[in-house]
C-alpha positions in Angstrom: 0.0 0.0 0.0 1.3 3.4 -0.6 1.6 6.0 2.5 1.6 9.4 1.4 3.8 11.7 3.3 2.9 13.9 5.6 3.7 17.7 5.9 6.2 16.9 8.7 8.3 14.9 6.4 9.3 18.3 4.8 8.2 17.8 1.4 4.8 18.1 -0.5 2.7 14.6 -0.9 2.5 13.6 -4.3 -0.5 12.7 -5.4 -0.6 11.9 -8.9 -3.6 9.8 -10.4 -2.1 6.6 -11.7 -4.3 6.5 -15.0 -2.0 9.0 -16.0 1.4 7.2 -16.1 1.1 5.1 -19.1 -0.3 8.3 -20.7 2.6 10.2 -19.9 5.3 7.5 -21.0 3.0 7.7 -24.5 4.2 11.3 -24.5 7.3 10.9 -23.5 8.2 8.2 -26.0 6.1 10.8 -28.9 3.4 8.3 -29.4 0.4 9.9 -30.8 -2.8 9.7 -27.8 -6.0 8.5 -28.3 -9.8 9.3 -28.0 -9.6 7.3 -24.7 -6.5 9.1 -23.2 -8.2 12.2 -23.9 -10.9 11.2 -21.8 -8.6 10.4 -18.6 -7.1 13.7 -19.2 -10.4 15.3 -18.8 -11.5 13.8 -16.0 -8.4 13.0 -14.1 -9.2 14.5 -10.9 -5.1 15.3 -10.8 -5.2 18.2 -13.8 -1.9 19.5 -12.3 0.4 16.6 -14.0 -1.9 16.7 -16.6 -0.6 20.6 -16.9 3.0 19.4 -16.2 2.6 17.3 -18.4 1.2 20.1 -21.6 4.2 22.2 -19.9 6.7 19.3 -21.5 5.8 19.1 -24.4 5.5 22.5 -25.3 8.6 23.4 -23.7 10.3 20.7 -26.0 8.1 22.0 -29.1 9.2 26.2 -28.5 12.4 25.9 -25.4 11.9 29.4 -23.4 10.1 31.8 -26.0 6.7 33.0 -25.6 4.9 34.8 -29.1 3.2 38.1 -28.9 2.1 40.2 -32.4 1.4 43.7 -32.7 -2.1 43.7 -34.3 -5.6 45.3 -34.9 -8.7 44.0 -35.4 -11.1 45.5 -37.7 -15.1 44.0 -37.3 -16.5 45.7 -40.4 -20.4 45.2 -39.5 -22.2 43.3 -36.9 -25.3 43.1 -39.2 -25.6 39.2 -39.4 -27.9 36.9 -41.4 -28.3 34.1 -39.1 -28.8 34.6 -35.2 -26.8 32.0 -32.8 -28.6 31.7 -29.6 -24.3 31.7 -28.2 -23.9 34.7 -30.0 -24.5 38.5 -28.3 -22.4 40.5 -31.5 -25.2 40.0 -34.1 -27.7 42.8 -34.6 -30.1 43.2 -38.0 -29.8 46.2 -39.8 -32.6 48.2 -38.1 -31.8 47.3 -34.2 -29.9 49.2 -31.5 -25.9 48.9 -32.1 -26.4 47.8 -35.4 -23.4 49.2 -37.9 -21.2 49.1 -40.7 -18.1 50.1 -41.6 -17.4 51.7 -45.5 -14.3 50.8 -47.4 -13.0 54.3 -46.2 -13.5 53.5 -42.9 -11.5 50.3 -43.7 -8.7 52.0 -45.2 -8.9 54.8 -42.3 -8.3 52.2 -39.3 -5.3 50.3 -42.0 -3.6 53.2 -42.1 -4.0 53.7 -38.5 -2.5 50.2 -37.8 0.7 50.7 -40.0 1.0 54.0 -38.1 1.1 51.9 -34.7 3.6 49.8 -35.9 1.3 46.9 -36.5 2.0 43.8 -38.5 -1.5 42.0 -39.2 -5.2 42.9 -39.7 -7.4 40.5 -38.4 -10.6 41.0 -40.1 -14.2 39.5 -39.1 -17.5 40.4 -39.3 -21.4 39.1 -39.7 -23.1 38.2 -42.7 -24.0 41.2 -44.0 -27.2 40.3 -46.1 -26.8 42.7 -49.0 -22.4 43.4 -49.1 -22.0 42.0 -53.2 -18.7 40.0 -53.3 -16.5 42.6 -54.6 -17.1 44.8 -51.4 -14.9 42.1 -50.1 -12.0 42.2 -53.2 -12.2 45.9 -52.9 -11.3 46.0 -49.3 -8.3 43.8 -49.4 -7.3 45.3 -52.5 -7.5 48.8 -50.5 -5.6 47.5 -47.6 -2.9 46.1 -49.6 -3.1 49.5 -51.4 -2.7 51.6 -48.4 -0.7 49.5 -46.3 1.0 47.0 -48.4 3.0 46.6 -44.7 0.6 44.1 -43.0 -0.6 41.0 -43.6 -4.1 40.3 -43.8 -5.8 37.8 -41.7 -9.5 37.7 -42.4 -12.7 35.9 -42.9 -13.8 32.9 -41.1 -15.2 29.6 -42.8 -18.5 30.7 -42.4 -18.0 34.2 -44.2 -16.5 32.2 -46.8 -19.0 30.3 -47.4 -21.0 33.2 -47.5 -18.9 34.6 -50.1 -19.6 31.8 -52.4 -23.5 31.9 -51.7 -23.5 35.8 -52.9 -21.0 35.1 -55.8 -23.4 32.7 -57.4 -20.6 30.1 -56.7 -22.5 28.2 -53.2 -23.8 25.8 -55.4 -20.2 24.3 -56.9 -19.6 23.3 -53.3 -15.6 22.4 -52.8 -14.9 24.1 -56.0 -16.7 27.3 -55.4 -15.1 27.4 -51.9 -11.4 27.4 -53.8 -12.7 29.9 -56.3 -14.2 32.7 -53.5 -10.3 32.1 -51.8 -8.5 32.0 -55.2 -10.1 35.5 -55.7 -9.7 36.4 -51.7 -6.1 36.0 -52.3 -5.6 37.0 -55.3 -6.8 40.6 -53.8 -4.8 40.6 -51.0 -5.9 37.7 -48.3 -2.6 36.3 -46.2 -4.3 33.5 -44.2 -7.5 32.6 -42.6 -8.6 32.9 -38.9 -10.1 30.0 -36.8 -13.3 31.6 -36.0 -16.4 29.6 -36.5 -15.5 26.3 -35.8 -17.6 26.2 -32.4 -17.5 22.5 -32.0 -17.8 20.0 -34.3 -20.8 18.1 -33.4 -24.2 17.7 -35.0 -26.2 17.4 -32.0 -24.3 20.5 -30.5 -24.8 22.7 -33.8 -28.9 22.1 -33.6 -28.9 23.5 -30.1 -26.8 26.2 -30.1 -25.6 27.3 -33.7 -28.5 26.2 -35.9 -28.2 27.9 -39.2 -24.2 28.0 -39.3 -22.1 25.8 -41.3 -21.6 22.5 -40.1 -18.2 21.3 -39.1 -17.2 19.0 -42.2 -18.0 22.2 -44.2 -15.4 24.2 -42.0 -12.6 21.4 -42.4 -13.4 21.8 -45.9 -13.3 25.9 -46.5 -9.8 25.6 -44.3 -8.7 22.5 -47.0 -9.4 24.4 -49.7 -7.1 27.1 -47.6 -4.3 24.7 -47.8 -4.8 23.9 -51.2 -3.9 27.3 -52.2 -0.9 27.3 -49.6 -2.7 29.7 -47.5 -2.0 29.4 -43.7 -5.3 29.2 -41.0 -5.9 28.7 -37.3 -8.5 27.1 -35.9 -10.7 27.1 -32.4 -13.0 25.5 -30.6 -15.4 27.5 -28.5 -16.3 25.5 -25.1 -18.1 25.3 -22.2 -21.7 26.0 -23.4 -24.0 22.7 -24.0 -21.1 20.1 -25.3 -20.1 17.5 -23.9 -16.5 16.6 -23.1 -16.5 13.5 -25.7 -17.9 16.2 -28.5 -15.0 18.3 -27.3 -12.5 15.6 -28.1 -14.1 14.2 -30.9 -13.7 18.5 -32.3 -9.6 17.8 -31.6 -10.0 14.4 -33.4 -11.6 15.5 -36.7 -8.9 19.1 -36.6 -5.7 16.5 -35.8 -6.9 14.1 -38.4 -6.8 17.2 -41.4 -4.0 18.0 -40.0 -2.0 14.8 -40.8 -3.4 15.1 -44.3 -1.9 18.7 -44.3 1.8 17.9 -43.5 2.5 14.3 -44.6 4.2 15.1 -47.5 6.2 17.9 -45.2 7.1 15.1 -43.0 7.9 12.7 -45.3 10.7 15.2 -47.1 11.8 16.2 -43.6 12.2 12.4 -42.7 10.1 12.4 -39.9 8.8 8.9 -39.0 4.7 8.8 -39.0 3.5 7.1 -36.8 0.4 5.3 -35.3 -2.9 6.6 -35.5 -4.4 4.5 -32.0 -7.9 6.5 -32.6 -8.1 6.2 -36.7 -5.8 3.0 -36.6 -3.8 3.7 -39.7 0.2 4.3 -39.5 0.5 8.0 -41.3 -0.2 10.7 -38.0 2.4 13.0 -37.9 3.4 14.0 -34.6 5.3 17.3 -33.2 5.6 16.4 -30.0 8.0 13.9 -29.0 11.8 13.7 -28.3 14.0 16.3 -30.1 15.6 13.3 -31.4 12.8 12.3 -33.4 13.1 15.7 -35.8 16.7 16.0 -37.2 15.9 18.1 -40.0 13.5 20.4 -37.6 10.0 19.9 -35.9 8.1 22.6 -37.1 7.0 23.3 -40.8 8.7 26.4 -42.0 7.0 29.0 -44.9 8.8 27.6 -48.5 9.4 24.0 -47.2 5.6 22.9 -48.9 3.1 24.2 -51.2 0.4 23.3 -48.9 -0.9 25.5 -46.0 -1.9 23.8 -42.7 -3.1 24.7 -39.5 -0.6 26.8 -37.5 -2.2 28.0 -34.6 -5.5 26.2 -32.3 -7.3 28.6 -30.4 -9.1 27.4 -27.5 -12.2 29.6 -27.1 -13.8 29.9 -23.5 -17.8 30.4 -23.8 -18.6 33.7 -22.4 -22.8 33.9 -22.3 -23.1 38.0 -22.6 -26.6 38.4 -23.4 -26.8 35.8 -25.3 -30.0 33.4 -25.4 -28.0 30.9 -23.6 -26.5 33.6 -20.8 -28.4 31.1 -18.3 -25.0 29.1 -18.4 -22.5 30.0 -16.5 -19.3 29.2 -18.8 -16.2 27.9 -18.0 -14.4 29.1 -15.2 -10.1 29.3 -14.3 -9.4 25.6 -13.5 -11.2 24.4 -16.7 -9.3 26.7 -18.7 -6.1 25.5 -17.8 -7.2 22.1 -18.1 -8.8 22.9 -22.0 -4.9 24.2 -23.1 -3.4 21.1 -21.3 -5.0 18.5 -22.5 -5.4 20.8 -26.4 -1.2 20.9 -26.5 -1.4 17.2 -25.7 -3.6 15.4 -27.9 -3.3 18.2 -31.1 -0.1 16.8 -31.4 0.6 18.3 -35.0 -0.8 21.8 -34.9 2.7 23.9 -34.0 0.8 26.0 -32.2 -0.8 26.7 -29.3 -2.7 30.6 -28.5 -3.3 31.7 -25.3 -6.1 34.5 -26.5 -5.8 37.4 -23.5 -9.0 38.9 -24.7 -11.2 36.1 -23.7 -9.0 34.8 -20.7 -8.0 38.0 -19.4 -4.0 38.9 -19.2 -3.4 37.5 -15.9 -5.0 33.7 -16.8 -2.9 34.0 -20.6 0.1 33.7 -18.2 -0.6 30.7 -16.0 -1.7 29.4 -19.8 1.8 29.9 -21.3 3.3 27.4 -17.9 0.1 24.7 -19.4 0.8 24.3 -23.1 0.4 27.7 -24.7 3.5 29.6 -26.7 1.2 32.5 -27.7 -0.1 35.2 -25.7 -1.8 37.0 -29.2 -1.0 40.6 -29.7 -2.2 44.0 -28.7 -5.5 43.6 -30.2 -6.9 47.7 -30.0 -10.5 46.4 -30.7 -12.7 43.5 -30.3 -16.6 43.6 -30.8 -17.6 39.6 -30.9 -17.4 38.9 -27.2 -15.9 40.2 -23.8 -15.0 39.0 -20.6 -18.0 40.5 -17.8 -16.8 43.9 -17.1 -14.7 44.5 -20.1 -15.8 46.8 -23.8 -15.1 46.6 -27.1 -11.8 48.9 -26.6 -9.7 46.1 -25.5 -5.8 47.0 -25.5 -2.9 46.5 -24.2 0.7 47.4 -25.0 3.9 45.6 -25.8 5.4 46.2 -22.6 2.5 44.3 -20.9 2.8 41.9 -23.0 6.1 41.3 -22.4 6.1 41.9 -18.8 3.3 39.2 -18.6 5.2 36.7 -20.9 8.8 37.4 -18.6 6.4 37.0 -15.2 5.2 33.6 -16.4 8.7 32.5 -17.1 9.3 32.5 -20.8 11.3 34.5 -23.0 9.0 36.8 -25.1 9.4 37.5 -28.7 7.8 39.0 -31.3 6.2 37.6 -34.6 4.3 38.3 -37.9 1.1 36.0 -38.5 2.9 33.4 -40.4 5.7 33.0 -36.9 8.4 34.8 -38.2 10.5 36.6 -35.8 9.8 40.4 -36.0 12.9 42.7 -35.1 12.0 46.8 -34.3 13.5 49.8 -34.6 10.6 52.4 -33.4 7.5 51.7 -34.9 9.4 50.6 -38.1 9.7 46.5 -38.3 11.1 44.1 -40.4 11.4 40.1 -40.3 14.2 39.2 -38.1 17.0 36.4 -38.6 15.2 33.2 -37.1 
C-alpha cells in the first residue's frame, strides 16, 4: 500500500492519479494519444500533472520563447444573417448597435494600424445580407493598397461560405469554396482565422448554432485554404451545451486534417509517422515527441511545402453575454487551464498553441503559457464579438505588458508576424528578423 507523506516529512505529498502514467510514458516516447487518453485527461481528478505534463511538451516543441504580435482587429459590420442563440455580437440592420463600416472606414483604421507599428489585420464580421462580393475584393485590395506593410488575416469559414452563396458560386460546393479564396487572395488575403468552428458536433450545432455551417464544411473551407498554400488557425469555442466526448471528438476531426496537411512535409523532412491508436492507420504525424525524433527540424517552416496547414488552435472559453444561452455560467479558471493542457497534448501536430488574453484576461494568458500555450496574441486595440464581464469593445494592451506578462510567467518573449516569423523593431518601423 502506498503511505503518502505527511507535511512533517518536509516535502509536498505527491499525489498523482495513476491512469496517467502510461499516458505520460506515450508522451514521453512521442506516441500519438487517443480518443480514450483524452478522456482520462479530462477527468483525471489530478489536472496539475496533466498541466505538467502540456508544460513538456511544449517546452520541447518552442524551449523558453513566448509569441506576442502587434495587431488590430477591424469588425467591419455586426449586421448578421443568421442569429446564434451563443452569439451576443449580431444585430439586423434596423436594431440598437447595429453598424457598418465603409471601405474608407476600412482603409482609415489600416492606415492607422501601419501608423502603430502593426504587422497584421485581423478581419471578421457578420453576414451582411446585401455586401455584393466585390465589397470584399475591394477592401483587401484597399488595404494592400494603403498599407501594403501588414498582412491580412480575415474571414472565417463561415463568411467564406457566405462569399460563395453571394458570388453565385455556393452551389459548386468544394470548387466554389477554392474559387471565393482564389479570388480572396488573389486581392490581398494572407491567411484565414479559426473563428467559427464552435464544435464540431451535430447534435451541439442544432442546439446552439442552428443555421451555421456544419463542421465538415469548415474542415473543408480551411482544405481548400491549404490547397492554395494559405496558412489558417483554428478554435474550438467550449463550455456552453457540449459535452467533453464532442469536445475531443472536435480535436479528433482538426488532428486528423492536419496529418493530411503535412504528410508530405514530413515525409521530405524524414520524420517517422506514426500510429494513429484513434483512426488505426500508421500516417499521424506527430510534433511532440523527443527532439531526437526531428533531425531536420519539428516545425514546418514557410517555402518547405506548397500546402498550407493549420498553425495556430485557439481554444475559445464560452462567455454567455446576453446571449440566449446567458443562463449558463461558462467555464471558469481551473477548466481553462485544463482545456490548453489537454489541447497541447492530444493536437499533437498543430505547432501552435494561443493563449487568446482577450477572452481569458491577461493574468489567466500567463498561467496558460506554464500549461501548453506559446502565444499570448498581440495588442489587439478592438474587439466587438465577445468580452469578458466587465470589459468593452476597446480592448488594449501594450507591448510592454505583454512582455512583462510573458517574462512574469517564465518564458522569453518575442515577437512575430502572422505566419511566426521573428519580428525585429526599430521604433515603430519592423522588419522580419533572422530566425
Amino acid at each position: 500500500m502506498t503511505t503518502i507523506p505527511s507535511i512533517t516529512d518536509n516535502q509536498l505529498p505527491v499525489a498523482e492519479d495513476p491512469q496517467l502514467a502510461p499516458i505520460r510514458a506515450r508522451i514521453e516516447a512521442g506516441e500519438r494519444l487517443s480518443f480514450e487518453d483524452g478522456l482520462v485527461l479530462m477527468q483525471s481528478p489530478d489536472p496539475w500533472t496533466v498541466c505538467r505534463m502540456a508544460d513538456q511538451v511544449r517546452r520541447r516543441m518552442h524551449g523558453s520563447t513566448a509569441w506576442y504580435n502587434v495587431n488590430k482587429h477591424i469588425n467591419y459590420t455586426n449586421i448578421c444573417a443568421l442569429s446564434c442563440s451563443f452569439c451576443a455580437f449580431h444585430r439586423k440592420r434596423d436594431q440598437d448597435g447595429a453598424y457598418e463600416h465603409s471601405l474608407d472606414d476600412i482603409r482609415r483604421e489600416a492606415m492607422n494600424a501601419v501608423e502603430a507599428g502593426a504587422t497584421e489585420v485581423h478581419i471578421v464580421g457578420g453576414l451582411h445580407p446585401w455586401h455584393p462580393f466585390d465589397f470584399y475584393t475591394d477592401m483587401m485590395q484597399e488595404i494592400r493598397t494603403c498599407a501594403p506593410t501588414l498582412h491580412i488575416k480575415a474571414f472565417t469559414a463561415v463568411e467564406i461560405v457566405h462569399l460563395a452563396r453571394i458570388s453565385k458560386r455556393g452551389r459548386d460546393g468544394y470548387d466554389g469554396i477554392l474559387s471565393v479564396l482564389r479570388d480572396l487572395k488573389e486581392a490581398g488575403l494572407g491567411s484565414l482565422p479559426g473563428g467559427g468552428a464552435e464544435v464540431f458536433d451535430d447534435r451541439v450545432h442544432d442546439e446552439a448554432f442552428k443555421g451555421k455551417i456544419r463542421g465538415d464544411v469548415w474542415l473543408d473551407v480551411h482544405r481548400a485554404a491549404h490547397e492554395l498554400g494559405l496558412n489558417t488557425n483554428a478554435t474550438m469555442l467550449y463550455g456552453h451545451v457540449e459535452k467533453i466526448e464532442e469536445r475531443l471528438s472536435h480535436m479528433l476531426l482538426l488532428r486528423r486534417q492536419q496529418d493530411h496537411a503535412l504528410a508530405s512535409w514530413a515525409t521530405a523532412k524524414g520524420i517517422e509517422l506514426k500510429q494513429d491508436p484513434s483512426e488505426l492507420t500508421s500516417d499521424a504525424v506527430v510534433l511532440t515527441g523527443p527532439s531526437s525524433s526531428y533531425p531536420n527540424g519539428r516545425l514546418p517552416q514557410l517555402g518547405e511545402t506548397s500546402m498550407g496547414w493549420f498553425q495556430t488552435i485557439v481554444p475559445l472559453p464560452f462567455i454567455p453575454d446576453d446571449s440566449e444561452l446567458q443562463h449558463l455560467p461558462g467555464p471558469m479558471g481551473l477548466e481553462n487551464l485544463r482545456m490548453i493542457a489537454v489541447m497541447r497534448l492530444m493536437l499533437d501536430n498543430i505547432p501552435h498553441m494561443k493563449a487568446f488574453w482577450i477572452m481569458h484576461t491577461l493574468d489567466m494568458a500567463q498561467f496558460m503559457l506554464q500549461n501548453g500555450a506559446d502565444d499570448i496574441d498581440g495588442t489587439v486595440v478592438w474587439y466587438d464579438i465577445t468580452k469578458v464581464e466587465g470589459s468593452g469593445t476597446h480592448q488594449e494592451t501594450t507591448v510592454k505588458d505583454l512582455c512583462r506578462a510573458i517574462r512574469e510567467a517564465g518564458f522569453v518573449p518575442r515577437e512575430r508576424d502572422t505566419l511566426y516569423r521573428p519580428v525585429s523593431r526599430d521604433g515603430q518601423s519592423w522588419k522580419l528578423a533572422e530566425a
